[in-house]
C-alpha positions as CSV (number, residue, x, y, z in Angstrom):
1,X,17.9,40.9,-41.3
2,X,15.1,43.1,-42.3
3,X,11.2,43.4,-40.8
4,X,8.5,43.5,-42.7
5,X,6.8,46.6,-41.8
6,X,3.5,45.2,-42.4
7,X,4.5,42.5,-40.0
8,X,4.7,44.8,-37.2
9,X,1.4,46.1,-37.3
10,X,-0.7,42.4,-36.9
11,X,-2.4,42.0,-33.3
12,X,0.1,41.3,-30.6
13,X,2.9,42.1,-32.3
14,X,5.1,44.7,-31.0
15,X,8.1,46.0,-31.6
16,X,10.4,44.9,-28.7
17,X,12.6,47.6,-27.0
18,X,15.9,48.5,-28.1
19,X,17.6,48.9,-24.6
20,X,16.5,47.1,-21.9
21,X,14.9,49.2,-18.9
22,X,15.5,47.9,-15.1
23,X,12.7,47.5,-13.4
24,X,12.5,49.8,-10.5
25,X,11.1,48.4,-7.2
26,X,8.8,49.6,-4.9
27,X,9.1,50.5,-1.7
28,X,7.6,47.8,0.0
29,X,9.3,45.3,-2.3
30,X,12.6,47.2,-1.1
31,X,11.2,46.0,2.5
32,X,10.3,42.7,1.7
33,X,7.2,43.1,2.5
34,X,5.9,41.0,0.0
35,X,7.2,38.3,1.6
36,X,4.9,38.9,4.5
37,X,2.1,37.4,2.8
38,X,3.5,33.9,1.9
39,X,4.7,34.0,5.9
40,X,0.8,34.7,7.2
41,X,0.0,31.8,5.0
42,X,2.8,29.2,6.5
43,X,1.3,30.6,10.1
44,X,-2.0,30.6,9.7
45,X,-1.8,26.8,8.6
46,X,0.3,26.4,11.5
47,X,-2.4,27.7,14.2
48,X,-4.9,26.0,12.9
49,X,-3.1,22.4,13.6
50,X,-2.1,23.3,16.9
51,X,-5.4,24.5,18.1
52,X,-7.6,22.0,16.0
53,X,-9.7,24.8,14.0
54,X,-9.9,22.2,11.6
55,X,-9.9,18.6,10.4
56,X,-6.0,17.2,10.8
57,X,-5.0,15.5,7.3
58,X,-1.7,14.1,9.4
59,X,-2.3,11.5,12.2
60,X,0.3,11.3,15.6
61,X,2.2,8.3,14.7
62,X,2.9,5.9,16.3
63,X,0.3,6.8,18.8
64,X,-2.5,7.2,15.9
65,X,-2.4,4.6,13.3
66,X,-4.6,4.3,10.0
67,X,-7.1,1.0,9.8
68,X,-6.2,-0.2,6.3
69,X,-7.9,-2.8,4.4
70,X,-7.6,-6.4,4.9
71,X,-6.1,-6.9,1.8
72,X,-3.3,-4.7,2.5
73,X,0.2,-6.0,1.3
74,X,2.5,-5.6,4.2
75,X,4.9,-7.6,6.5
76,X,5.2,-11.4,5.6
77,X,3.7,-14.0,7.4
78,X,5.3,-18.3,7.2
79,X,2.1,-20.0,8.7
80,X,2.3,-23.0,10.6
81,X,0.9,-26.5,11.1
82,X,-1.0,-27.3,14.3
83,X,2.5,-28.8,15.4
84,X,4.4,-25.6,15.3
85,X,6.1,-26.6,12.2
86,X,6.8,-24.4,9.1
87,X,3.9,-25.0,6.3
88,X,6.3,-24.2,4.1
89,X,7.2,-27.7,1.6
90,X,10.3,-25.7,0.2
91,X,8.7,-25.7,-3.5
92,X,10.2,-22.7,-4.7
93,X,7.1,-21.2,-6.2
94,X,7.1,-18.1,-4.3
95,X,11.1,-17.3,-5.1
96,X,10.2,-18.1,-9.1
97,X,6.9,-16.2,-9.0
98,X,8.7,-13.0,-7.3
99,X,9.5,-10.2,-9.6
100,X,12.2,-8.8,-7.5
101,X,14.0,-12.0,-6.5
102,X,13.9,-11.2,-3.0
103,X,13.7,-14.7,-1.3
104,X,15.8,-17.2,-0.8
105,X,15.0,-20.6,-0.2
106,X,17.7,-23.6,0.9
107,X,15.3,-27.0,1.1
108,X,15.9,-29.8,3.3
109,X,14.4,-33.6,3.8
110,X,11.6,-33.5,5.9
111,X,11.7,-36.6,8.4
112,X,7.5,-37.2,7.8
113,X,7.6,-38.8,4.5
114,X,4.3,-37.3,3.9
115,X,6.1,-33.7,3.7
116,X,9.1,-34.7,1.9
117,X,10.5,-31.2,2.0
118,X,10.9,-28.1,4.6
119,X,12.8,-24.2,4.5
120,X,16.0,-24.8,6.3
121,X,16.8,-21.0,5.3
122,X,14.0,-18.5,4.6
123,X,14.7,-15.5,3.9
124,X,12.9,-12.4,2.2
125,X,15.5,-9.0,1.5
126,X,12.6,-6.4,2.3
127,X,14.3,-3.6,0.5
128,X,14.2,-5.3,-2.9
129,X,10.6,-7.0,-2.1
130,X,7.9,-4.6,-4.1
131,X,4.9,-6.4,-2.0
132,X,2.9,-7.2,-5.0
133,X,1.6,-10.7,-3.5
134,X,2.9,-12.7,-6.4
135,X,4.4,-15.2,-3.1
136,X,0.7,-15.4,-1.5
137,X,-0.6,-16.6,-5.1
138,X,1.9,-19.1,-6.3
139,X,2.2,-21.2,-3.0
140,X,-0.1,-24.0,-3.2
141,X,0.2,-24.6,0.7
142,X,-1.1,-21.4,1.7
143,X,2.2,-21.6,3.9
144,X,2.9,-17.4,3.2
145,X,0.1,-15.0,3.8
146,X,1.0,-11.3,4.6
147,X,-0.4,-8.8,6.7
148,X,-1.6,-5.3,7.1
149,X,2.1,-4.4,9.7
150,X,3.6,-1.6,8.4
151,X,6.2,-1.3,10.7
152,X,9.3,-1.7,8.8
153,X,12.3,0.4,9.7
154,X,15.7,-1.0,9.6
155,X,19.1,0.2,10.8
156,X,21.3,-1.4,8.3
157,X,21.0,-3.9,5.2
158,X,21.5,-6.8,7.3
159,X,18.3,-5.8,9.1
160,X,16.4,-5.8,5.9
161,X,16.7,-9.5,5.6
162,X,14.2,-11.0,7.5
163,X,14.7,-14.8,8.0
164,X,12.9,-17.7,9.2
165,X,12.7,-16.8,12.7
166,X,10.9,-13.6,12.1
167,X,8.5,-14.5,9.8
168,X,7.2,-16.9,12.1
169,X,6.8,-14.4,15.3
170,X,3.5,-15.3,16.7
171,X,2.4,-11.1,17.3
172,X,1.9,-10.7,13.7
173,X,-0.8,-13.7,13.9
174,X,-3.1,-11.6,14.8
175,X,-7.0,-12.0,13.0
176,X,-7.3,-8.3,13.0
177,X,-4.2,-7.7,11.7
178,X,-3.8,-10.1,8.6
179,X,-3.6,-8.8,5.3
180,X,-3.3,-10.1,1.6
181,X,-4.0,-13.5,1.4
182,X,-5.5,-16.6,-0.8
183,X,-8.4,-16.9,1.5
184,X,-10.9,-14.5,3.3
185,X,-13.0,-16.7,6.1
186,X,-15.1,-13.2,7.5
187,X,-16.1,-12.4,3.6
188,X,-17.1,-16.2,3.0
189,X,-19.7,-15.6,5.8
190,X,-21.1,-11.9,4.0
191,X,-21.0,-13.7,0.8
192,X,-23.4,-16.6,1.9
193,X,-25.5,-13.8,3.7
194,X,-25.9,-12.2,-0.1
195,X,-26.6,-15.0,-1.7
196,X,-29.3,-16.4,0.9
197,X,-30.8,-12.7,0.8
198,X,-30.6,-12.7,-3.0
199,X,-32.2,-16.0,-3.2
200,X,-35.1,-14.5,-0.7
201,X,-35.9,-11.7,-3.0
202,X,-36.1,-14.2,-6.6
203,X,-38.5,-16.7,-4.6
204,X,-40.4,-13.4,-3.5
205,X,-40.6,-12.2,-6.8
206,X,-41.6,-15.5,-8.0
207,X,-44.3,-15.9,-5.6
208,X,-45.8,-12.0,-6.9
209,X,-45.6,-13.0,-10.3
210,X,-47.4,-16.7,-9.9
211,X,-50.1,-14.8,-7.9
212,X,-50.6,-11.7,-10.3
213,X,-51.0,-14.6,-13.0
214,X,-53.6,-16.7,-10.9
């Protein structure tokens, strides 16, 4: 295969070299020190954590924990009737709603006719579940809620399925600690601030207008 010689001469081209040429090293890079530099880097960073010369990004779990919002997706919660007893009327919502088939429901007859149904067996698989919330919206008893606990750390798959039992735990009823959920009592009470403040500020602007006019 032949070049054009009139090819060789446009901008940036060149004509490469026939051998190739090793690259001799310095004396430094002989040394590696080179290297040094990426090390000062890596320690420097590493001073100013340990004697706080600057803002941490990291936090010391589990001493430190992050406030996250109230909406947060995290451990499930079954809610409960003023009785004690499970909310949940065993409807199968949740389990059909649930993109990663995670739960498992086994219904039962409910003594109180008024119930008809209750979860002899509930149980969510918390490695398949993606937390998207799809449970909290289907059920039309507001029986599962979830809640800002993010601690989930299991041993083994059996640990990973949480049942009945566990959902229920009263420590993650906590107000400060719910999460996602169909309801949100504390904004009702901002909302009905807004409005009444919003409502202040039309009559207001009513009243200016009418006495402008007059």
């Amino acid at each position: 295969m032949t070049v054009d010689p009139r090819a060789l001469s446009l901008p940036g081209i060149q004509d490469p070299p026939k051998t190739p040429r090793r690259r001799r090293m310095t004396f430094a890079e002989r040394l590696y020190l080179p290297l040094l530099a990426g090390m000062w880097v890596t320690l420097r960073h590493m001073l100013q954590n340990l004697f706080g010369l600057r803002k941490r990004v990291t936090i010391q779990y589990p001493e430190e924990r992050r406030q996250y919002s109230h909406r947060y997706r995290g451990h499930h919660i079954l809610t409960t009737r003023p009785d004690g007893s499970v909310r949940c009327v065993a409807c199968f919502l949740c389990a059909t709603a649930c993109p990663a088939e995670c739960i498992h429901i086994e219904a039962g007859e409910q003594p109180d006719v008024n119930i008809e149904k209750y979860p002899v067996v509930y149980e969510i698989d918390m490695l398949r579940c993606v937390f998207c919330g799809y449970c909290v919206d289907a059920c039309p008893e507001e029986a599962i809620i979830m809640s800002n606990n993010y601690d989930m750390a299991y041993y083994s798959r059996d640990q990973s399925i949480v049942g009945k039992a566990d959902l229920m735990k009263p420590y993650t009823i906590d107000p400060e600690r719910l999460g996602y959920r169909p309801s949100y009592p504390e904004e009702d009470v901002k909302r009905a601030e807004m409005r009444r403040q919003a409502l202040d500020l039309v009559t207001a602007a009513k009243a200016r207008s009418g006495a402008t006019n007059h």
